[in-house]
Each structure stands twice: as structure tokens, then as C-alpha cells.
C-alpha positions, 0 to 999 in steps of 0.5 A: 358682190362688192369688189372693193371689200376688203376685211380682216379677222384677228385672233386676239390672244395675251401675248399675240394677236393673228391677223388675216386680211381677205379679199372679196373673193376670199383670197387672202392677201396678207397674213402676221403676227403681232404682239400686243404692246401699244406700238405694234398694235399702231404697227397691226393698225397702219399694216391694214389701213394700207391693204385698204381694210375697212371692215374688222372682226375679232372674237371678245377674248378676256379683256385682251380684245379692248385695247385691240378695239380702241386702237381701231375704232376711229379707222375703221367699222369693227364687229366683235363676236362671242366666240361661242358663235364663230367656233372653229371646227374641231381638228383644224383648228390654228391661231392663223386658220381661227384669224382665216375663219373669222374673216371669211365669217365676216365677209359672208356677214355670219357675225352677231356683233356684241354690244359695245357702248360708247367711251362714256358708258365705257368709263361709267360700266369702269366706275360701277364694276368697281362698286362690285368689287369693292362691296365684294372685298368688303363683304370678304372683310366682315367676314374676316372680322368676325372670324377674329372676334370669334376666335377671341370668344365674342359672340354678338354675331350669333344674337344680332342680324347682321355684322354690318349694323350699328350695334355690332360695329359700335361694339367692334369699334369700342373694343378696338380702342382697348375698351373690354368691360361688358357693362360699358359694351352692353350700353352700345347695342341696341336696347330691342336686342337686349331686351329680346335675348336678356341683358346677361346673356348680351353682357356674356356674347360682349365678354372676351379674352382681347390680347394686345395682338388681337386688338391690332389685328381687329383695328386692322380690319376696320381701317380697311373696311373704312378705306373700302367704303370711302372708295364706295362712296368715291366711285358713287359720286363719280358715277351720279355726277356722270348720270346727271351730267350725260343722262339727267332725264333717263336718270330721274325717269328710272327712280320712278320703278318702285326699289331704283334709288340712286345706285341701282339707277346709275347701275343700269344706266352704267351697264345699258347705255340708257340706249334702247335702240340697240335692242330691238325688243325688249326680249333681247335686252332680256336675253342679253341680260340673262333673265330669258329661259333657254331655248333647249328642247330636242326630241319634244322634251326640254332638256333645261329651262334655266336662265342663260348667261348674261351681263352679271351685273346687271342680272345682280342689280336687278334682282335686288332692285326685285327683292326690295319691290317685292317688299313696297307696299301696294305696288304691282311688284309686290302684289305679283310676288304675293299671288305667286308665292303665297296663293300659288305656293311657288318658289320665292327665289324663282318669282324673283327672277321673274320679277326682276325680268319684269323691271327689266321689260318696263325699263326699256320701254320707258327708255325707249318711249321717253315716259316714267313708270306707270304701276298697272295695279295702282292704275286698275285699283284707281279704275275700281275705285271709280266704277264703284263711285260711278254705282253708288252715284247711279244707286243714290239718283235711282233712289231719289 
């Protein structure tokens, strides 16, 4: 037993935070509460430097808990805890016994800590969740876009794949500018459409009753969608300069996976670290993502085998990473998603999750081993390919 242990728990709310300093023999030895302005926090901080407080525990409530944690960082060796793990018991429950149960938890060493990176993936994970959320707003505007052209009796949605293409926006754009007449808008949409569906019926989806209101409404719309993708493309920017300048190798080694480009490169980095040696297998850095079943089974019979919550921005990143590998020719993703979809005749959304789980596996034992991707297919097709050269060598001198 350490006699000179001292640690605290904080129980971290919007408003307060509770603190509970506990000695090694778990006598507490000093209890208050704080509120959450920087001043008082610095207050919180120097109150448990002078109690001799060296270790910290505090459960990862919202967002409330981060600038708790930066103000203690530098001071001290601080743990934060899913809350699903240290729940209080029912019935006893209080912010000042939850600020006593995590620091008894924390002096026995009961507590898991959670990932926490270093300031730059801080600033990096910042930059990528903002792409989120702007692809979020933009999706949002589209939407509220072509809900206004439709109003108006336009109807080129219904005959194009996406809102978001070149012919849908040319026209959208023109008719913004006051241009209404069908035949000059029929030119702007892409002749393969045209022809698949016939020039009249184009000339009559194009064909609407524009007021002035809602030319201005429309012109609205597109100036935000504008606003929202330059800000795109400014966070992207951001977050590659980063990459390049913090984790050129593991940036340029994560493009090798077949469907990781740019943005879902900087996407992983941003969200992992690129540092694999906070997981020690990779089967945590799937559990940790969300990609792993749950293990939920009682009485010999599995209750659920759905995949368990997770970093969701990295569990979206990855499946799109897997619907485009699934798509790239002579690859292993794409001949994995083949067997089991077309000869096993399994649910294509559920072999994607396995395959992004896949991409996920080789991610951390390239970061982990310093080697780029090495496609197993290619390489055994390779194999095939040689042995067979090597039998027809062998027939040919037999022969001779």
C-alpha cells in the first residue's frame, strides 16, 4: 500500500463540478463544490495541488468534461472513465457520493481510461468533425432545395441520380439567374439523360412557374451550399497541411488501401492518432471503433450479435472507404464482397461492415509494423500465376 496516494474524483456537470479528494486509506479528506467558469476551475485545480493530489478521475460527461481535463493535464495523471463502467448503485445515488465512488474506484485502479489523444489530434479530430457536420448541413440544403424547385413544378430530380450533379446544378444555377425557357435548360443537362428519357419529357421536368420570390429563395439556397462547401474545402486543407506536417509517413502509407484517398486518410488519422500502441490488438481498435459484435449471450443463447457503440466518425469513414473497395477491381475487398454476396447470397450491407472491419484490421497493423497495404489476392493470384509458369517450364523440358 502507497501511504503517500493521494487522489480525487470529480463528478463533472454543466454548471458544477463536485470534487472528492480521498486518501490511501479511503478516508476523505476534503469535499466541494466548484462551478465551471475558468477561474474557479484554476481555483478547483491549485485546492488539489495543495492537498498533495496526484492522480484524478472524472467520468466523460458531454463535452463539460474537456476544459476540466486541459486545466489539469499538465498537473497531474488524470484517467477519464465511460460512465457505463463506474455507474453508481441505484438508491445511493448523489453528486457528492458519485464524486466519492469514483475516487474510491480510482484508488482501487477499477477504472478503464478512455482514449484521450494528444493536443494535435485534438485540433485535427476538431477540423474532421467539422467536415461532418458541414457534409451534414449540406445534405440538409439539397434536400431543402429541391423542396422549393418542387414546389415550383420542377421535376429533374425524378429523371437525374443525384441532386448534387452537374446537370441538376447547371439548371438550378440558370434558373436562378431569371433564365426559365425549357429549350435553352434542356441544353445544360447532360445528353445521355436526354436521350435515355427523351428531349420532350426533359423539356417538360425543366418547365416551371418561377415567381420572383422564389427565384430569390432558390438563389438563397445555392449561396449557402456555396458558403457550406468552401468551408469544406477550407477545413480539408487544414487537416492535409496538418497530416503532412505531423504524420507525412502514415499519411502516404494509408493511401495505399484500396478506396483511402485524401479524405478518408486525414479522416483516420484525425480520429486514431495514427498511434497503434494505444491499443494493444487490433481487436480493440475494433471494439473501440464499433465494428466488433457484442458479446451478449445468457442461458447458452445470444441475445444480440449487433456491432456495439463506437467512434461514429470513424465507423462512417470506414464504411465508405468499404463501399468503394468493394467496387475496385481485382482487389481483395472487392472479390471478398463478391463471394459473399453473390455466391453466399448474404446481406450486402452486413458484408459491408465486415469489410470495413477488415480495412480497419490492416490499418493498425500497417501503423503498427511501419509497411504499406499488401493485397493477400493480387499477392496469391501472383503465386498462381508463377506456379503455373513453373508447369509449363517443366512440361516444355520434359517434352524436349
Amino acid at each position: 500500500m502507497d501511504r503517500n496516494r493521494i487522489v480525487a474524483g470529480l463528478d463533472v456537470h454543466k454548471d458544477s463540478v463536485f470534487l472528492c479528494i480521498m486518501r490511501y486509506d479511503e478516508a476523505v479528506i476534503f469535499e466541494k463544490t466548484y462551478g465551471t467558469l475558468t477561474t474557479q476551475l484554476r481555483q478547483m485545480r491549485d485546492d488539489m495541488l495543495c492537498h498533495g493530489v496526484t492522480e484524478c478521475a472524472m467520468e466523460s460527461t458531454a463535452v463539460y468534461w474537456v476544459p476540466v481535463w486541459n486545466e489539469l493535464c499538465d498537473y497531474m495523471t488524470l484517467r477519464l472513465a465511460n460512465p457505463h463502467f463506474i455507474k453508481q448503485l441505484p438508491g445511493r445515488k448523489s453528486d457528492t457520493r458519485d464524486a466519492q465512488w469514483i475516487a474510491e474506484c480510482q484508488l482501487k485502479k477499477l477504472i478503464k481510461e478512455s482514449f484521450v489523444p494528444n493536443p494535435v489530434v485534438q485540433d485535427m479530430r476538431k477540423l474532421n468533425r467539422r467536415i461532418f457536420n458541414l457534409n451534414e448541413d449540406l445534405t440538409y440544403n439539397k434536400n431543402k432545395l429541391d423542396a422549393a424547385m418542387q414546389r415550383c413544378g420542377f421535376r429533374l430530380s425524378n429523371y437525374v441520380s443525384n441532386t448534387g450533379g452537374k446537370s441538376y446544378q447547371s439548371v438550378v444555377r440558370a434558373i436562378s439567374q431569371g433564365e426559365t425557357d425549357a429549350e435553352k435548360l434542356v441544353l445544360l443537362v447532360h445528353g445521355r439523360t436526354v436521350n435515355k428519357h427523351g428531349r420532350d419529357t426533359i423539356a417538360g421536368s425543366v418547365t416551371g412557374n418561377f415567381s420572383p420570390t422564389d427565384i430569390a429563395v432558390i438563389r438563397q439556397y445555392l449561396a449557402m451550399m456555396d458558403l457550406i462547401n468552401n468551408q469544406i474545402d477550407e477545413c480539408q486543407k487544414a487537416l492535409a497541411a496538418m497530416c503532412e506536417e505531423h504524420f507525412p509517413e502514415q499519411y502516404r502509407r494509408l493511401q495505399t488501401i484500396p478506396g483511402v484517398k485524401e479524405r478518408a486518410a486525414t479522416a483516420i488519422i484525425a480520429e486514431t492518432g495514427a498511434d497503434m500502441s494505444m491499443f494493444a490488438k487490433a481487436t480493440n481498435l475494433v471494439g473501440w471503433c464499433g465494428l466488433k459484435p457484442r458479446n451478449d449471450e445468457s442461458n447458452r443463447r445470444i441475445k444480440s450479435n449487433r456491432i456495439t457503440h463506437g467512434n461514429r466518425y470513424l465507423r462512417q469513414i470506414l464504411i465508405e472507404i468499404a463501399w468503394v473497395a468493394s467496387r475496385t477491381r481485382n482487389c481483395f475487398f472487392s472479390n471478398f464482397s463478391y463471394v459473399q454476396v453473390t455466391v453466399k447470397k448474404k446481406r450486402k450491407m452486413k458484408i459491408q461492415v465486415a469489410i470495413a472491419r477488415k480495412i480497419l484490421v490492416a490499418v493498425w497493423h500497417m501503423l503498427s509494423n511501419e509497411e504499406d497495404f499488401i493485397d493477400i489476392y493480387l499477392k496469391r493470384l501472383e503465386e498462381q500465376r508463377l506456379i503455373q509458369l513453373q508447369i509449363e517450364q517443366l512440361e516444355s523440358s520434359m517434352a524436349l
